[in-house]
C-alpha positions in Angstrom: 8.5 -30.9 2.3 7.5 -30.1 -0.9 3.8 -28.9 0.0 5.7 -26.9 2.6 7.9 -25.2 0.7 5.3 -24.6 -2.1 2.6 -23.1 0.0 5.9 -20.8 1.8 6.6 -19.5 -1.5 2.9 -18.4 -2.1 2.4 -17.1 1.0 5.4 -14.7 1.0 4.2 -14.0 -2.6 0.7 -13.1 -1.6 2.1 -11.7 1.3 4.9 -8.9 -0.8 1.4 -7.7 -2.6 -0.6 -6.9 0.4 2.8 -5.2 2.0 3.3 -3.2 -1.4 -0.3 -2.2 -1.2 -0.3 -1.1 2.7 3.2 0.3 3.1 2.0 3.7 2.0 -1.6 3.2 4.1 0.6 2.7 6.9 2.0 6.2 6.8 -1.1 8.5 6.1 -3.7 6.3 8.2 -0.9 5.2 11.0 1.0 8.2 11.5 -1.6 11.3 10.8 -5.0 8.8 11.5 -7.0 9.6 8.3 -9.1 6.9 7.4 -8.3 7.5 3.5 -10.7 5.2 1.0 -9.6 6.9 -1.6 -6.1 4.8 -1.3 -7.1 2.1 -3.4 -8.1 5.0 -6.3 -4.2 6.1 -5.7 -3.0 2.5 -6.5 -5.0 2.9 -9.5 -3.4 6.1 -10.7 -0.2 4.4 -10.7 -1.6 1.1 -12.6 -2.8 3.8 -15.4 0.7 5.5 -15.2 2.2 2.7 -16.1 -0.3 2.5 -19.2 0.6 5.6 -20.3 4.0 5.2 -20.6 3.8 2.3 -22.0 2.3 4.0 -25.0 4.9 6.5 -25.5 7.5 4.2 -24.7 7.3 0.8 -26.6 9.4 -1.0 -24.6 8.2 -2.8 -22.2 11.2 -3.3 -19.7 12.4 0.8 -20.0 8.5 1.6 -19.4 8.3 -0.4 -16.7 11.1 1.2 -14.6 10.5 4.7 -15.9 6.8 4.4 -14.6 7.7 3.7 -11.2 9.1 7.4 -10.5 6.4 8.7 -12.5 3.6 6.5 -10.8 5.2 7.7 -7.4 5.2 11.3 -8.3 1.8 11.0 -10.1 0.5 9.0 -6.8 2.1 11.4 -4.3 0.8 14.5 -5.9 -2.4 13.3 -6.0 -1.8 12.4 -2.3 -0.7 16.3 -1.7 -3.8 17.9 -3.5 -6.5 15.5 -1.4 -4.5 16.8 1.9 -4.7 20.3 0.9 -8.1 20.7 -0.7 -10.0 18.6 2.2 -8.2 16.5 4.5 -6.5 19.8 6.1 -10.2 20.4 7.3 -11.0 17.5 8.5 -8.1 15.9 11.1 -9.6 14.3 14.5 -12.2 13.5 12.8 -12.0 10.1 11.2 -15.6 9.2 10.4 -15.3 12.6 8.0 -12.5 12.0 6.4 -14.1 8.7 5.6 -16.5 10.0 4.2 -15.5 12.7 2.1 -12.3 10.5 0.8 -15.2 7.5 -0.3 -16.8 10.7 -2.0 -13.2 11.2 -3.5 -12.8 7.3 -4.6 -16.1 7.7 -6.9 -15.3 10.4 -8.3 -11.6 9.4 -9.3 -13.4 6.0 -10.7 -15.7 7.8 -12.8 -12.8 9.6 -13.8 -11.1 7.3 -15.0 -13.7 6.0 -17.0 -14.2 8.9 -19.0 -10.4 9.3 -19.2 -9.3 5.3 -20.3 -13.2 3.8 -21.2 -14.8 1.3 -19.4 -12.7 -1.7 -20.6 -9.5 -2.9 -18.9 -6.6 -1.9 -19.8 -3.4 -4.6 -20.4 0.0 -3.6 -19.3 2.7 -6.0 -21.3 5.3 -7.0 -18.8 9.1 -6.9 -20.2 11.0 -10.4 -21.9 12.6 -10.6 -18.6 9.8 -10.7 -16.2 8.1 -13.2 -18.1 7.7 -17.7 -17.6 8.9 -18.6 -14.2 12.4 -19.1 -12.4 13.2 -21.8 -9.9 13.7 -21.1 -5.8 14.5 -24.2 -4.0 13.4 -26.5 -6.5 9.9 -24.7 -7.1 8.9 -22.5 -9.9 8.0 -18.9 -8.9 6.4 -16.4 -11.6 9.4 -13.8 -12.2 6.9 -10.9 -12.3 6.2 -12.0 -8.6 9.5 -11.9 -7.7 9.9 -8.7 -8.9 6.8 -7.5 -6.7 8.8 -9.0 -3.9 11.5 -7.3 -4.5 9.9 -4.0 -5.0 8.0 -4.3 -1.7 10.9 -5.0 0.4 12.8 -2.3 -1.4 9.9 0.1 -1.0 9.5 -1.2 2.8 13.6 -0.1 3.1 13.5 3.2 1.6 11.0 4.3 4.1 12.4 2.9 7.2 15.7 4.9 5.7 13.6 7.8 5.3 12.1 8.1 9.1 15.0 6.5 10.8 17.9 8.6 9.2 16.4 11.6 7.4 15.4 15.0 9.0 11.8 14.5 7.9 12.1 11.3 9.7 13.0 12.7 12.7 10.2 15.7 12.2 7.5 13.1 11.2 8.5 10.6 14.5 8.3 13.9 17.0 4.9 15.0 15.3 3.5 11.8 15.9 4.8 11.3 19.5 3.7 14.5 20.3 2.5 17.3 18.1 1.9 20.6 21.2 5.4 19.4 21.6 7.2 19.3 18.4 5.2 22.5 17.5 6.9 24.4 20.7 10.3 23.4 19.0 9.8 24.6 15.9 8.7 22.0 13.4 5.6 22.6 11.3 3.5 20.1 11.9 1.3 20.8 8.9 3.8 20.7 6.6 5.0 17.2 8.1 1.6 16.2 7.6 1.8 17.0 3.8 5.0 15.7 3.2 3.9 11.8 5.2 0.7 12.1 3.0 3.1 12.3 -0.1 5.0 9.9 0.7 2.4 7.4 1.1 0.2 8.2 -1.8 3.5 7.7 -3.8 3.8 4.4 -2.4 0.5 3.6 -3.7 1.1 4.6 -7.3 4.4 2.4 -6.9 1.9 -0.3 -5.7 -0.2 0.2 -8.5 2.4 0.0 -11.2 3.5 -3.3 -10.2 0.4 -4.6 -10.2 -0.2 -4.2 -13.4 2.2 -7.0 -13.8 -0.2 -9.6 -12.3 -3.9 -8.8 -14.7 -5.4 -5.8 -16.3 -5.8 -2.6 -15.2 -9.6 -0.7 -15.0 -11.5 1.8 -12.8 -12.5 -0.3 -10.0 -8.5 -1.6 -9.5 -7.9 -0.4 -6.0 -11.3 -1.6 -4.1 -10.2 -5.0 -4.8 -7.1 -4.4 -2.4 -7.8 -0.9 0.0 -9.9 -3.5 2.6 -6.8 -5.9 2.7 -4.7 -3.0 3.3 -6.8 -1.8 6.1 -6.5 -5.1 7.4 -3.2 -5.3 7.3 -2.3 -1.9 8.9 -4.6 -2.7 11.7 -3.2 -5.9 12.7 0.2 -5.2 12.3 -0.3 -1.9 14.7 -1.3 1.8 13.4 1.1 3.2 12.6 4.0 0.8 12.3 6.3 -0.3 9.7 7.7 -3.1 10.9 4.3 -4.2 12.3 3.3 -3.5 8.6 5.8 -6.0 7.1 5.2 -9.1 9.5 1.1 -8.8 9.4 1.3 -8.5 5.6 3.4 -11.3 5.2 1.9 -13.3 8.0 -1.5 -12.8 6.9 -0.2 -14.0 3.2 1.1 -17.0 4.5 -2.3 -17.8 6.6 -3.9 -17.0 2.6 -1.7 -19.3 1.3 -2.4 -22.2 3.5 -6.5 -21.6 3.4 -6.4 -21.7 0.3 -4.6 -25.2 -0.2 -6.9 -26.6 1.6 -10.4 -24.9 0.5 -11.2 -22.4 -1.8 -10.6 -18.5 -2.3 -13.3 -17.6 -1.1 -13.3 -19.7 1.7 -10.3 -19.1 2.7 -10.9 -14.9 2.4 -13.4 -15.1 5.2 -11.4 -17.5 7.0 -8.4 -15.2 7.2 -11.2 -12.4 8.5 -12.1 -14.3 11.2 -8.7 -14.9 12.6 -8.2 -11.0 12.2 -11.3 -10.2 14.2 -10.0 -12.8 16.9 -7.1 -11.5 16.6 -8.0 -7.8 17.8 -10.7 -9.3 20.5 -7.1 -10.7 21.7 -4.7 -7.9 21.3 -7.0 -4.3 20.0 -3.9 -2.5 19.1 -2.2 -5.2 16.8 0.8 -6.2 16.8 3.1 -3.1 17.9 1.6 0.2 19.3 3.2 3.3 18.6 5.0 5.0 21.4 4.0 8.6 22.5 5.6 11.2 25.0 2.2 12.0 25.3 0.6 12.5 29.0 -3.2 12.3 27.4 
């Protein structure tokens, strides 16, 4: 029982990191259909946000909640500019805008480089996230229950957003059916901006937490935009709540490789039940539904 509940609790802990890192993938790549590598660079953003403040504020706890507005706005607007300057161009056609937002991703890297240096950067985490608290008589890191907490909160204020907001509605009708939302009066394009803010922010959230678990550098976001993919695929494109149960599914499967082989191991292990997976059932877990006759 207690192997059970210890592998539980690092499954649900691996699996609030890969939810935090896809819940904003999930809107710009599931509801508009850009493939968008430069995701991971957007996580990054927010990871250096929270740098920043950190330096202008000294403490560690006030930086760390004042950074995760400013890592969302810094994250969204980022989100906006790459949707304006190219992405506009480039819709229905997803091998492009892979392409042009890999392009994007090195160029943001090398930015960052000149910007911050080469070295990686150490966020300190707060008095209060620090040691470890007990759950059911096992010992979780607090900064990873914070994560968890941020990623179900993060997970709630978007479902809030599209289920009771007027962009909600707007960004549901635009992806059910464009022609038709278009004949009623919503603009679509501007829908499109707003999604891809929305989820950009999300990323720079992402990215500030992260900062909690190791350093911060260029090359912080290609260690998680694959997972992300892969979690936004199984769960279903486009999907929230497909979103949440693949993330924290897949965590678990993580979690209970790795007890019994390595990292590594257990990495291509978890691949290969993904690829089964969509041999099984293509669309993931939950398909989006359309009022679409094509």
């Amino acid at each position: 029982m207690d192997t059970f509940t210890n592998q539980l609790v690092a499954g649900l802990s691996v699996g609030s990191v890969l939810l935090l890192v896809a819940l904003g993938l999930s809107l710009t790549f599931g509801q508009l259909g850009v493939i968008n590598m430069a995701h991971g660079e957007f996580i990054m953003a927010g990871a250096y946000t929270a740098y920043v403040v950190q330096q202008a504020i000294s403490d560690p706890g006030a930086s760390l909640l004042i950074s995760i507005p400013i890592g969302f706005a810094v994250g969204g607007a980022m989100g906006l500019i790459l949707e304006i300057a190219l992405i506009s161009r480039l819709y229905h056609r997803p091998l492009d805008t892979l392409l042009v937002t890999f392009g994007v991703s090195l160029i943001l890297q090398q930015l960052a480089r000149d910007l911050f240096g080469a070295p990686a950067k150490q966020v300190v985490a707060p008095e209060w996230l620090s040691g470890q608290t007990s759950l059911a008589g096992v010992d979780v890191p607090k900064a990873r229950l914070f994560i968890f907490v941020l990623s179900i909160t993060a997970v709630l204020a978007v479902s809030a957003v599209l289920k009771l907001t007027p962009l909600g509605r707007r960004i549901r009708a635009t992806v059910q059916n464009r022609d038709l939302a278009e004949t009623i009066g919503i603009p679509t394009r501007r829908i499109d901006r707003y999604t891809f803010f929305i989820g950009s922010g999300i990323a720079g959230v992402a990215g500030v937490g992260l900062t909690l678990l190791g350093s911060t550098g260029p090359t912080l976001g290609t260690s998680y935009i694959v997972d992300a993919f892969l979690v936004v695929v199984a769960g279903g494109i486009g999907q929230v709540k497909g979103t949440v149960i693949a993330a924290f599914g897949l965590g678990l499967l993580q979690a209970t490789f790795e007890y019994s082989t390595t990292a590594s191991i257990a990495k291509m292990l978890l691949l290969l039940v993904i690829v089964l997976f969509l041999q099984v059932r293509p669309q993931g877990l939950f398909t989006v539904r359309t009022r679409s006759l094509a």
